[in-house]
C-alpha positions in Angstrom: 92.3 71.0 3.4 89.3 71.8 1.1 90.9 73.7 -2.3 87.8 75.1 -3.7 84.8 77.2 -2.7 82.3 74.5 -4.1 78.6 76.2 -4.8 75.8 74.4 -3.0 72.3 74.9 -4.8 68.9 73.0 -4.3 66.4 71.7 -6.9 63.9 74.5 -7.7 60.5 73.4 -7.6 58.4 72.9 -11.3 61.6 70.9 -13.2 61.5 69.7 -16.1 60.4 66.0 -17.8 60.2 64.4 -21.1 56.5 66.4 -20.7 58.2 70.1 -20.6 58.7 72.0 -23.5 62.0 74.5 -23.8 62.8 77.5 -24.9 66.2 78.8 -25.1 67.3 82.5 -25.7 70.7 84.6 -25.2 74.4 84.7 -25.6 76.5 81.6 -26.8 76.6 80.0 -23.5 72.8 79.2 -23.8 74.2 77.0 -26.8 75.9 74.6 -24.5 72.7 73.7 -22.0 70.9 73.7 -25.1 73.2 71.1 -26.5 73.1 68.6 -23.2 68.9 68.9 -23.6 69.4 68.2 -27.4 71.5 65.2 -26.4 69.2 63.7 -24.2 66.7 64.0 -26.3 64.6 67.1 -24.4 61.7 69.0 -26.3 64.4 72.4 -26.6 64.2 74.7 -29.2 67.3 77.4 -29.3 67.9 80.9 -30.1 65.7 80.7 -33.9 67.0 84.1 -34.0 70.8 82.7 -33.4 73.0 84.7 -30.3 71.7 87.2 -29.1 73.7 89.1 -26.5 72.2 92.2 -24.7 68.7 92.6 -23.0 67.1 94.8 -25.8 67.6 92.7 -28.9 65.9 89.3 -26.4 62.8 92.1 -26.1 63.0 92.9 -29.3 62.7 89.3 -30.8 59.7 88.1 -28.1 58.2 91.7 -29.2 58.3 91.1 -32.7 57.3 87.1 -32.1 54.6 87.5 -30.0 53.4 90.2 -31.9 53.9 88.4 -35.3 56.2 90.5 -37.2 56.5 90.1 -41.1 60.0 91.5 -42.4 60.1 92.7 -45.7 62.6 94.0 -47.7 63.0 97.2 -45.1 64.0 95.3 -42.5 67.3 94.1 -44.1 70.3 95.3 -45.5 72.8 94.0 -48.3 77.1 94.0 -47.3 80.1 92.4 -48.5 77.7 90.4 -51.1 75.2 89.1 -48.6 71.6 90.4 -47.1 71.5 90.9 -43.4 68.7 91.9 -40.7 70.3 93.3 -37.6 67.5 91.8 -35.3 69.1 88.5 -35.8 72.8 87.0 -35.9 74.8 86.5 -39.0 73.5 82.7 -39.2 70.6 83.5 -40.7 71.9 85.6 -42.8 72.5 84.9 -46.7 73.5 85.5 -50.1 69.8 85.4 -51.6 67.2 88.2 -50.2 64.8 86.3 -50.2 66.2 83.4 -48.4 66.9 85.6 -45.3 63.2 86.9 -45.5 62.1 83.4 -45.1 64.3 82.3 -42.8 63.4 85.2 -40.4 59.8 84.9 -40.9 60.0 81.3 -39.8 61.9 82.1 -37.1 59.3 84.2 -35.7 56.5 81.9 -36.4 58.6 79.4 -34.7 59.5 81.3 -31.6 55.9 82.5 -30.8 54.8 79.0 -31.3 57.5 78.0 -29.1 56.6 80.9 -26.8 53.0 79.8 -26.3 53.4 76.2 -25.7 56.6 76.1 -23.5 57.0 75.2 -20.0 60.4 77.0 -19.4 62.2 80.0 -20.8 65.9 79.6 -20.3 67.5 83.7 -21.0 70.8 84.0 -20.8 71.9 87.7 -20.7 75.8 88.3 -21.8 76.7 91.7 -22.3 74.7 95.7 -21.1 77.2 97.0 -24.2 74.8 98.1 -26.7 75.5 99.6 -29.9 73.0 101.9 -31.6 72.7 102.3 -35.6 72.6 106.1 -35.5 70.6 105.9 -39.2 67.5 104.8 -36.9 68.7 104.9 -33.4 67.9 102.0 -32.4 69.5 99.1 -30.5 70.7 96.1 -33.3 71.3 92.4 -32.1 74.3 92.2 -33.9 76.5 94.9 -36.5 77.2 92.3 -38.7 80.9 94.3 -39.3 78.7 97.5 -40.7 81.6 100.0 -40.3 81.8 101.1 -36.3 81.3 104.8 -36.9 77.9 103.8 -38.3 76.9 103.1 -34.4 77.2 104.9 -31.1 78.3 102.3 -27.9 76.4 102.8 -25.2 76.4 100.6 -21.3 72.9 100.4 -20.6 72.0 101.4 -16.9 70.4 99.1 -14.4 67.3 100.7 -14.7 67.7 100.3 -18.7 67.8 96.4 -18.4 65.2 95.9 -15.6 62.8 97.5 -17.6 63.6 95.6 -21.0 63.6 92.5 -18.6 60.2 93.4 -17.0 58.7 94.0 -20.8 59.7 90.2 -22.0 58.4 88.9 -18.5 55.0 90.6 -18.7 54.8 89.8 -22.8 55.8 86.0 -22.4 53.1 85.8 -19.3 50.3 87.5 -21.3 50.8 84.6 -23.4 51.8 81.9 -21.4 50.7 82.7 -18.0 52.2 79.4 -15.9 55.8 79.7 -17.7 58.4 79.3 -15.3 61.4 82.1 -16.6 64.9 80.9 -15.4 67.5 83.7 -15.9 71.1 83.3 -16.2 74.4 85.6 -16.9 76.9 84.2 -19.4 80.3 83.3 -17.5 82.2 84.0 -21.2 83.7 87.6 -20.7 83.5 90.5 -22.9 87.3 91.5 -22.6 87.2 93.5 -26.0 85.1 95.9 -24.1 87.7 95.8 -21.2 88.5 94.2 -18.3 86.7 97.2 -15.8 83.9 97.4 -18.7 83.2 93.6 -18.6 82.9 93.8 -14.7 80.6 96.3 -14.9 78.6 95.1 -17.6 78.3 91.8 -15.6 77.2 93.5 -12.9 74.3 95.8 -14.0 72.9 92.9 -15.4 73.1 90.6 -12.3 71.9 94.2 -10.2 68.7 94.0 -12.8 67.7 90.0 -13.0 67.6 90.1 -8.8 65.4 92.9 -8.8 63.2 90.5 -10.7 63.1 87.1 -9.9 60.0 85.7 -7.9 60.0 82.3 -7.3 56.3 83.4 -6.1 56.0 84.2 -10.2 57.9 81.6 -11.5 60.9 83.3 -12.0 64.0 82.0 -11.1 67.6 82.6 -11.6 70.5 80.0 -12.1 74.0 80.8 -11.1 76.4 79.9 -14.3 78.7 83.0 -13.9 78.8 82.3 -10.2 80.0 78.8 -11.0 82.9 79.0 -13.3 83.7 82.7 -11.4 83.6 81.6 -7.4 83.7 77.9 -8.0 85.5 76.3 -10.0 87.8 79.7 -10.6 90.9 78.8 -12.7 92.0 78.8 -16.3 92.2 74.8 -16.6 88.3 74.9 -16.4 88.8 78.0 -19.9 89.4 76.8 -23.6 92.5 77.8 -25.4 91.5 81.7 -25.4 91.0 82.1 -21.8 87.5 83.4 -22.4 85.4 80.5 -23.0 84.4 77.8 -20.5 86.0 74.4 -21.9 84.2 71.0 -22.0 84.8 70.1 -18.5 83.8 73.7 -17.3 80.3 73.1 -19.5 79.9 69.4 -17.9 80.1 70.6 -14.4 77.8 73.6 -15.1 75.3 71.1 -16.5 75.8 68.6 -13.4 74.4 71.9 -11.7 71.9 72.8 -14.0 70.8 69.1 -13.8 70.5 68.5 -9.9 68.7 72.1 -9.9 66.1 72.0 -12.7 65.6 68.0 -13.9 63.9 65.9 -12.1 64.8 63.1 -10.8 62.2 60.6 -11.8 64.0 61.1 -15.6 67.1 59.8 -14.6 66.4 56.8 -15.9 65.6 57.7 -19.4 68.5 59.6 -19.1 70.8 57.1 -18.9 69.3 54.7 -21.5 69.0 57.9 -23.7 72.8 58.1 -22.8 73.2 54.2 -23.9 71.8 54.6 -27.2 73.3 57.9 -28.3 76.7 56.1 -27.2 75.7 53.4 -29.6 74.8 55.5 -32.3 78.3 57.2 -32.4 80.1 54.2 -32.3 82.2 52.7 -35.0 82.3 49.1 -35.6 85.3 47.1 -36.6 83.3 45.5 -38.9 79.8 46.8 -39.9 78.7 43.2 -41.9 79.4 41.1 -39.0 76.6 39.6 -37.3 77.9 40.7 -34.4 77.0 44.1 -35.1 74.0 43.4 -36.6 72.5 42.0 -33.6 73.6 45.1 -31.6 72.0 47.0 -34.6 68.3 45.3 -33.9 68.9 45.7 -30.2 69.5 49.5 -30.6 66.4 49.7 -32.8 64.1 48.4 -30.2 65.5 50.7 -27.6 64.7 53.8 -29.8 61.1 51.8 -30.4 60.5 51.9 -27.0 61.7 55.1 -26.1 59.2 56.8 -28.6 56.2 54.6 -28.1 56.6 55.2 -24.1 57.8 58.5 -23.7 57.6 60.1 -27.4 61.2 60.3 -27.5 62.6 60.2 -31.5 66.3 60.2 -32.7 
């Protein structure tokens, strides 16, 4: 008897290579795909703005990069002894003003830059909770633990996000016009909203990304929160708080993610990329030996290689 409902997806056409150039923006689970591109060595760039959760405050950061916003001293706020800009996730934040200024204003430059030249734009969307600084009523990226009476919760609508969405599509292709845009829903639940109110979260933002994708336009969608919800579907594939996907729930997501979007012809480089990282992160019994210094020289040429063929650096 067959156990599991296993999900059967095809490669999409326009994959990506050692030529492609990534961008990667959204909730925490966009983290972990970046981290398997990072590991093998793919031109991925993630989240300069840190996590980003909802729809509004993704517009809201390819607005402000495409558009080349310069925050000043406005833009940011000072609590519990450090400056903060709610555009952007507590990372960047800091305890010197001016610090945080710079470390946003790169960010910007950085993601337009990133923007212009990339060959995919990974989204990941994670929550339609919002909350809304009533001060200016608008939509933040993150509260940074500003006292909750200082915002009003809202669930944005389908309509709500399919709009936002449709803004960063037709912003992003202004620029870039051949950019493929894959979308994806985060499988890590919101259950501090509620159990009903992460269902229905999910769901208005799956309801908005179908009404948008066009494989006609280059916009695609990939199924992480159908994975770890309909396939693999059991709490041995969570971490320790039953929210989060664990390291063998992220490898099988990215065995997914891998037969749908990278192409075969770098499998290859893949696995000698694979080779030398496993080198790399090995510990020697003893590091004078010559032994080890061999291996050392061998490991040196592979990276030589690597960069002078392929412009792959470590």
């Amino acid at each position: 008897m067959i156990f599991r409902t296993n999900i059967q997806l095809q490669p999409e056409r326009n994959q990506i290579d050692y030529t492609s150039r990534l961008l990667l923006i959204g909730s925490c689970f966009s983290e972990n795909i970046y981290k398997k591109l990072n590991y093998f060595k793919f031109n991925a760039i993630s989240n300069p703005f840190g996590i980003l959760f909802n729809p509004i405050a993704i517009e809201n950061l390819i607005t402000n990069a495409i558009n080349q916003k310069k925050y000043s001293e406005k833009d940011i706020f000072i609590l519990n002894e450090r400056w903060h800009c709610f555009d952007a996730h507590s990372d960047l934040s800091s305890i010197d003003k001016d610090e945080l200024l710079d470390n946003l204003n790169n960010a910007i430059t950085l993601t337009k830059n990133q923007l212009t030249k990339a060959t995919h734009i990974i989204i990941t969307l994670g929550t339609s909770w919002v909350y809304r600084f009533i001060d200016t009523d608008s939509i933040v990226g993150n509260c940074h633990k500003v006292p909750q009476k200082k915002f009003v919760k809202e669930l944005l609508s389908v309509d709500d996000i399919l709009a936002s969405l449709e803004n960063s599509c037709v912003l992003i292709k202004d620029i870039n016009p051949t950019i493929n845009i894959i979308f994806t829903v985060s499988p890590v639940r919101h259950l501090k909203d509620g159990f009903v109110e992460n269902s229905q979260s999910k769901a208005h933002l799956l309801a908005a990304i179908h009404q948008l994708v066009d494989k006609r336009n280059n916009m695609f969608y990939f199924p992480s929160y159908e994975i770890i919800l309909d396939d693999l579907r059991d709490y041995r594939f969570y971490s320790s708080d039953m929210i989060h996907p664990n390291k063998t729930a992220v490898n099988y997501i990215w065995e997914q993610f891998q037969k749908v979007w990278i192409s075969e012809n770098v499998n290859s480089i893949m696995k000698e990329i694979n080779t030398i990282q496993k080198g790399l992160a090995h510990k020697p019994f003893n590091p004078t030996s010559e032994q080890h210094q061999q291996f050392l020289v061998h490991l040196k040429q592979q990276i030589a290689s690597l960069k002078n063929n392929y412009d792959i650096s470590f």
